[in-house]
TORKOL-840628 format. One record per residue (C-alpha): z, x, y. Coordinates in steps of 0.05 Angstrom, whole numbers, padded with zeros to 5 digits, always signed. Each point is the difference from the previous one (the first is absolute). Layout:
<nodes>
ZXY
...
</nodes>
This chain:
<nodes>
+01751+01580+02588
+00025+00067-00029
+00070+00021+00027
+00004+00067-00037
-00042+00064+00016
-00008+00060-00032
-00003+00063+00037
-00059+00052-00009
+00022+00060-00041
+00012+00049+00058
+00030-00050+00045
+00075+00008+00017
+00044-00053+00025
+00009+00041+00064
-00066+00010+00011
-00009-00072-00011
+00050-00025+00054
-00037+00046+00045
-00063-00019-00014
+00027-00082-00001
+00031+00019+00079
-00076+00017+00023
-00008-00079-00010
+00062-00032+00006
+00066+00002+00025
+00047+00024-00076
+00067+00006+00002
+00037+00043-00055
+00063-00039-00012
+00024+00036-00057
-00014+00054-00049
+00050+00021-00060
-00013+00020-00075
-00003-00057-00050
+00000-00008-00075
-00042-00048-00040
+00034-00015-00067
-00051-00037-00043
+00033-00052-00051
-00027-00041-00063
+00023-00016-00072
-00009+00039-00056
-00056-00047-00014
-00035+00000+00069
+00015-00075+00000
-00007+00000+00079
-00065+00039-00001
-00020-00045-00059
+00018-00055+00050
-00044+00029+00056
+00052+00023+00042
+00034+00077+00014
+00069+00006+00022
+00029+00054+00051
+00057+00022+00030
+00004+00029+00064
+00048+00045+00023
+00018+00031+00069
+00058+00033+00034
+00011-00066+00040
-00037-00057-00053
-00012-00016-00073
-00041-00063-00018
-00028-00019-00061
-00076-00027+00008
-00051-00042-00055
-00066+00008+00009
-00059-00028-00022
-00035+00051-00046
-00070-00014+00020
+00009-00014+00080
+00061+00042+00008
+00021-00048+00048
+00089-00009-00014
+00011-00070-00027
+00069-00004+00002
+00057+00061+00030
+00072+00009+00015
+00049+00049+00028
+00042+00029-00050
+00037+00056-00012
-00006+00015-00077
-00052-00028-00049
+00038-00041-00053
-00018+00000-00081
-00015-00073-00005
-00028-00054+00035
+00061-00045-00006
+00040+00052+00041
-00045-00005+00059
+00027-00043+00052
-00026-00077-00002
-00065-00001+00039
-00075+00007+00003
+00004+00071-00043
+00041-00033-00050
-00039-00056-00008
-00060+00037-00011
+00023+00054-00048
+00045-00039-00050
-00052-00024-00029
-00041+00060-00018
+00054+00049-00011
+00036-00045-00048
+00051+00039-00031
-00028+00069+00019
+00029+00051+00049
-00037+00028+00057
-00015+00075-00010
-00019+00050+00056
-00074+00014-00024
-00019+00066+00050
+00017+00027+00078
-00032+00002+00060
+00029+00049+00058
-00035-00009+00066
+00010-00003+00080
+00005-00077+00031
-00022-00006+00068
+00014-00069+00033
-00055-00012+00063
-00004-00059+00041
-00059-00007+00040
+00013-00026+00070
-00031-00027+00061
+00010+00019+00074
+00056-00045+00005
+00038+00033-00052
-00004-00060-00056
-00020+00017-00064
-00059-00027-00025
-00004+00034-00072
+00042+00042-00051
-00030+00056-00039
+00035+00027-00062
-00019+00073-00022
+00009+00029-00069
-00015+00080+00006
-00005+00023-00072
-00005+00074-00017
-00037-00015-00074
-00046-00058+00032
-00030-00026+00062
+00040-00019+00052
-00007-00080+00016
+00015-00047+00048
+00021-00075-00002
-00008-00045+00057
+00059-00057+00016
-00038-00048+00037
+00048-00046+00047
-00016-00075+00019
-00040-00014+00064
-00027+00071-00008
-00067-00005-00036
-00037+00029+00033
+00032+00068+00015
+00005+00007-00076
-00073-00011-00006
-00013+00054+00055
+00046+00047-00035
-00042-00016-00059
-00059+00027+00025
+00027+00056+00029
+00021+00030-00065
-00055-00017-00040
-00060+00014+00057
+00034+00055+00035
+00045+00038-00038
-00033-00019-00077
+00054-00034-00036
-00027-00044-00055
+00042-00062-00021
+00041+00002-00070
+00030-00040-00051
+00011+00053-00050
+00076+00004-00015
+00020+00076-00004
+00038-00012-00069
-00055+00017-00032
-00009+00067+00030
+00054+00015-00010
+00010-00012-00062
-00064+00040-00007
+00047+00057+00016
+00050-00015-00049
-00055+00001-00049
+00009-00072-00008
-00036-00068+00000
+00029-00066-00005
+00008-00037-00062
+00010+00066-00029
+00056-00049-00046
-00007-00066-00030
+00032-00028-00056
-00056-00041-00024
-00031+00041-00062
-00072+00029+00019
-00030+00040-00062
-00072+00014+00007
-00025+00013-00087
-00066+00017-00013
-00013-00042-00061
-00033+00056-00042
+00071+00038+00010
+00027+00026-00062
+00061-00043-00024
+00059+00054+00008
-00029+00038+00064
+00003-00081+00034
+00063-00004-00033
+00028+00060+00033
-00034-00011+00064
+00035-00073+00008
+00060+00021-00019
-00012+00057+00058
+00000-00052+00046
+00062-00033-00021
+00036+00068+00003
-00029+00004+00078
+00036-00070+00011
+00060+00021-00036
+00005+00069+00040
-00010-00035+00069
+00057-00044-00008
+00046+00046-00022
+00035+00019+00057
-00008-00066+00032
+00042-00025-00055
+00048+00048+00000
+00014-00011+00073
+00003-00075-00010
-00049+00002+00060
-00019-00071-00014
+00000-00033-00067
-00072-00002+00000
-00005+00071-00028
+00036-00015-00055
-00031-00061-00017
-00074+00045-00002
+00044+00056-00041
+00017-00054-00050
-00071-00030-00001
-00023+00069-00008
+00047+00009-00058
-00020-00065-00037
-00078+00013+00009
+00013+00067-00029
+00045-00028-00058
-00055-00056-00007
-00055+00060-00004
+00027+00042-00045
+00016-00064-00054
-00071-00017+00012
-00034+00065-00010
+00026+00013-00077
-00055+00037-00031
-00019+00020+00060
+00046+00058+00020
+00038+00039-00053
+00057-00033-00032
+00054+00037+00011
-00019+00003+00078
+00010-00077+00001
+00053-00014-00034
+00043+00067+00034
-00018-00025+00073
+00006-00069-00020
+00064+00009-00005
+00007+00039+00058
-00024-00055+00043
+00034-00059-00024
+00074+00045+00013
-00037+00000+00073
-00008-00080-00009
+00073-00002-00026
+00024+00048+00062
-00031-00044+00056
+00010-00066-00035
+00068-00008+00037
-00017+00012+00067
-00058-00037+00007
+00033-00064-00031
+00051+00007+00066
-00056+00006+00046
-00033-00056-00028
+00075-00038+00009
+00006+00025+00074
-00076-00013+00020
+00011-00074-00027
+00070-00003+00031
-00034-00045+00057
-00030-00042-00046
+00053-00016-00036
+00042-00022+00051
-00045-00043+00028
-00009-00033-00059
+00077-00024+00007
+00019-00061+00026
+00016+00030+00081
+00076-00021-00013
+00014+00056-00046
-00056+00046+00019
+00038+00053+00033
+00054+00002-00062
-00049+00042-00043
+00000+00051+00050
+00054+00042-00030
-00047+00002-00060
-00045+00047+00041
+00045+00049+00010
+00010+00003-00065
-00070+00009-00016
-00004+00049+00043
+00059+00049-00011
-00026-00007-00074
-00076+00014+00019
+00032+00059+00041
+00036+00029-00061
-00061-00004-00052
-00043+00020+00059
+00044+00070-00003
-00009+00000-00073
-00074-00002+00003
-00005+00054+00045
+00032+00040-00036
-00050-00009-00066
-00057+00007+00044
+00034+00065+00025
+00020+00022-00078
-00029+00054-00040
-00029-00050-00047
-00033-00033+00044
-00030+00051+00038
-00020+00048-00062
-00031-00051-00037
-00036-00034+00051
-00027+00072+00019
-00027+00007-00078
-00029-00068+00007
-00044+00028+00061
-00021+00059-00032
-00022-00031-00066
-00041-00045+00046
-00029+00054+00032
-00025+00035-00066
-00066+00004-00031
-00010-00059-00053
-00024+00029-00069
-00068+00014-00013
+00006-00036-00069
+00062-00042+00004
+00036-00025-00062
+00017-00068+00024
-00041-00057-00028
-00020-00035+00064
-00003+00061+00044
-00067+00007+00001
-00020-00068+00013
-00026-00022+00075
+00058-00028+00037
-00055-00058+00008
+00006-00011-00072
+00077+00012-00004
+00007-00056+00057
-00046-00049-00039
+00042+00002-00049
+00077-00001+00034
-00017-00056+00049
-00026-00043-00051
+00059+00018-00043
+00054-00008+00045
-00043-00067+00028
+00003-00035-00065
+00076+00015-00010
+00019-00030+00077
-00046-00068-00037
+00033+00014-00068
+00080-00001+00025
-00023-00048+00057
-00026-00056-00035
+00066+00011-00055
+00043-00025+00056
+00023-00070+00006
+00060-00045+00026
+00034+00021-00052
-00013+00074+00017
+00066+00050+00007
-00003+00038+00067
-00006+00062-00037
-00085-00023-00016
-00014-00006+00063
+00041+00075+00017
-00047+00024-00061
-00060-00036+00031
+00022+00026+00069
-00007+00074-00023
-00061-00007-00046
-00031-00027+00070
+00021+00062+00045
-00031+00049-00058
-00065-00040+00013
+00003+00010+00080
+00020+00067-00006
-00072+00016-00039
-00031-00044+00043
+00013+00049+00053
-00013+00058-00047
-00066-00016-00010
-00019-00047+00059
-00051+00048+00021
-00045-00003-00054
-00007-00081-00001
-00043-00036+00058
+00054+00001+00052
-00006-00079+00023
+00008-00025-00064
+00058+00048-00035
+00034-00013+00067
-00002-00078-00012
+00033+00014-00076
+00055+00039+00040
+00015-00061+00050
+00003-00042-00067
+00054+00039-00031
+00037+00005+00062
+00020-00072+00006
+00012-00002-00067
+00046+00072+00005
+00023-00038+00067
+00032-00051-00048
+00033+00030-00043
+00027+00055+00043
+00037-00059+00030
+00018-00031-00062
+00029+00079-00026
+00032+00014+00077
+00041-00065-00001
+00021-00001-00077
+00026+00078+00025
+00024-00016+00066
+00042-00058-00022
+00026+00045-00061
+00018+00051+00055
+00040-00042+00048
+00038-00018-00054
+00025+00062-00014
+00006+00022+00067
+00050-00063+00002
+00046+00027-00040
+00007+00071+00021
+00010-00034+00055
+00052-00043-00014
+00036+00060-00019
-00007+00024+00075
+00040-00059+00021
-00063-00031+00042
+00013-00058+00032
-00020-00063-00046
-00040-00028+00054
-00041+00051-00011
-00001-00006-00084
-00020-00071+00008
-00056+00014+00054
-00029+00041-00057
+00002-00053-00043
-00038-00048+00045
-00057+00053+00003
+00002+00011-00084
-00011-00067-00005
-00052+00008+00049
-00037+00046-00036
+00010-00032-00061
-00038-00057+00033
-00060+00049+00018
-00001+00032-00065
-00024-00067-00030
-00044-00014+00054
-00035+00067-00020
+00005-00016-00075
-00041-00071+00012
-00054+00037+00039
-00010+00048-00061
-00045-00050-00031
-00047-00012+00060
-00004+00073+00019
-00015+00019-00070
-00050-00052-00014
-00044+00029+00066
+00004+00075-00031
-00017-00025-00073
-00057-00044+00020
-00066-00007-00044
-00050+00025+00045
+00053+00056+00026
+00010+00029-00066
-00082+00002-00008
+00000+00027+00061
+00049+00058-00021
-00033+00020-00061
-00072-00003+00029
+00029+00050+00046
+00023+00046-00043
-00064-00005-00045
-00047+00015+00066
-00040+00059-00004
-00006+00049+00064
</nodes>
């Protein structure tokens, strides 16, 4: 049973009442001007979820509702005053318990307004009891609606009300949210940002116009996390800035022959100063996301003595923070970025001097992938117990130059099975990310142990941090002994057959 009706186009909410009072007894309880403040992440990881978030505000009320994004029916709601950034700041509860887990680290963002009139009805019987609650939204830009509050022991008036509105006065049940009208308005749709890499390539493409065109994309990515980053918003947009970066970076190493020379090598260096400039930051957000983590992984005696290592972290994140805002806000940055965008806008040559220009990017990806594939077996199967760390670092970057043209070109391989080569170089980039991040992270707290010994931190505190080195010294071998298992999956026979008879397919 539907308990939310939309009006017909030229029906008001007065007329409605009036029209309701011909066949029953509706009391107007209330009527004020309200606010509906849409909120998601950056990422739409609630609508992704299938659920929209609002907040309502009135002169005398403010709650926060979840809905269900097909129904439209609330799943969860509480009265507060302000919507806060994160999850974790919401109050313990059913709103918390459902949103933690999808926001993750990401802030809430208001996404668009509503501004409408709220009338509150009850619908009563002779004896004055009320037998049903009717909630009306009277929009200016849409049609009005009306949601019905059925209470216990009271069936059957709802059901009468029911048919009222739909046989008498032609309301016709919804479960449309109005998020995406009005986004409509805004000229927006959702997903209109995702940080997973999409390139459709037609596979007769010229070589340099592809190149161009994916490294348009990457500018898009770069561009929309911009500001995001500079704000510190959440640390999400500068983790998609720094992926951005890389890919770009990773492109432009990869495309040799393809684009001019001196265009490579002048924005190369461009964008690994970016990679320099961010590097900072995002190793203390890393540090501060993990904070959690790490402490739990403490023996519960001590685990509250590595707290003054967090504010540490954090008055340092807050510092480099500054000092990446203000190379994102520089003249370097900005000018050069700008001359990136308009050389990807221009016209390639006609007859370009570059010796792989002209090729099909079909052919050019043939030929990378299977490249960069046999290095990853190459510098893979070179690795043994006896292995330095810096191998597997060597190993670890050789692998992320494959992914990276795996999502370059992903669109011109059958989709099910370049997607399974993908999820095989993930668990073995899963690996030795974790192998890198503790070697790094164990190097770090080190350091930060003696600066901060020189801050005259309590040694309680010093020694915690050794208990979690040690810790992740501990891990870090762990994730060195499952090198050999997650490599021997990727490097398989019948995979590597499988890999090259994919590149060698026809269309």
């Amino acid at each position: 049973m539907s308990l939310q009706f939309e009006f017909p186009t030229t029906l008001t909410a007065e007329k409605f009442i009036e029209q309701l009072n011909d066949s029953a007894r509706a009391q107007l309880v209330s009527r004020q001007y309200s606010l509906k403040t849409y909120y998601d992440t950056f990422d739409w990881r609630l609508y992704t979820g299938g659920m929209t978030c609002e907040f309502n505000r009135s002169k005398t009320a403010s709650a926060l509702l979840l809905r269900n994004l097909k129904s439209d029916l609330v799943i969860a709601g509480t009265e507060i005053k302000e919507v806060p950034a994160f999850a974790q700041q919401f109050k313990d509860g059913e709103i918390r318990v459902i949103l933690e887990p999808l926001l993750e680290m990401r802030a809430l963002l208001p996404v668009c307004n509503l501004d409408y009139e709220i009338h509150h009805l009850n619908i009563i019987n002779s004896d004055e009891k009320t037998l049903l609650r009717l909630v009306i939204e009277e929009h200016e830009l849409f049609n009005n609606r009306v949601t019905l509050h059925p209470i216990k022991g009271y069936g059957k008036a709802a059901e009468h009300i029911i048919e009222i509105l739909t046989a008498d006065l032609g309301l016709t049940p919804t479960h449309d949210s109005l998020l995406l009208d009005a986004l409509k308005l805004q000229g927006r749709k959702p997903n209109d940002y995702s940080s997973k890499l999409t390139i459709k390539l037609d596979p007769g493409m010229r070589a340099d116009i592809a190149a161009k065109y994916i490294h348009g994309h990457l500018l898009k990515a770069i561009k929309a996390n911009e500001q995001g980053t500079i704000a510190d918003t959440d640390s999400e947009f500068l983790h998609d800035f720094r992926v951005a970066v890389r890919r770009t970076r990773s492109g432009l190493s990869q495309f040799k022959g393809v684009l001019p020379d001196n265009i490579s090598a002048h924005y190369a260096g461009f964008f690994s100063w970016l990679g320099q400039n961010t590097g900072p930051t995002r190793d203390l957000d890393v540090y501060l996301l993990n904070f959690e983590n790490y402490k739990s992984s403490l023996p519960s005696s001590i685990r509250d003595d590595l707290d003054p290592l967090y504010a540490f972290l954090l008055d340092k994140q807050q510092k480099a923070q500054k000092e990446l805002a203000k190379q994102l806000r520089s003249s370097k940055y900005l000018a050069t970025l700008a001359e990136w965008e308009q050389y990807l806008k221009e016209q390639a040559p006609l007859e370009p001097a570059e010796p792989h220009a002209k090729l099909t990017i079909k052919q050019l990806a043939d030929q990378r992938l299977w490249k960069s594939y046999k290095r990853v077996l190459r510098e893979g199967n070179a690795i043994n117990e006896h292995s330095h760390s810096e191998a597997l670092h060597a190993l670890r970057k050789s692998c992320k130059k494959l992914r990276y043209l795996m999502e370059f070109f992903q669109s011109l391989y059958p989709d099910e099975q370049i997607k399974h080569f993908i999820e095989n170089l993930k668990g073995l980039q899963q690996v030795l990310g974790d192998f890198q991040d503790y070697s790094v992270q164990e190097n770090t707290l080190k350091q930060l142990g003696e600066e901060m010994l020189n801050n005259n931190i309590h040694a309680n505190t010093l020694l915690a941090m050794g208990v979690l080195i040690q810790s992740l010294d501990t891990l870090r071998g762990d994730a060195r002994e499952d090198f050999s298992s997650k490599f021997a999956i990727f490097k398989h026979e019948e995979s590597q057959s499988a890999f090259k008879s994919l590149l060698a397919a026809k269309d």
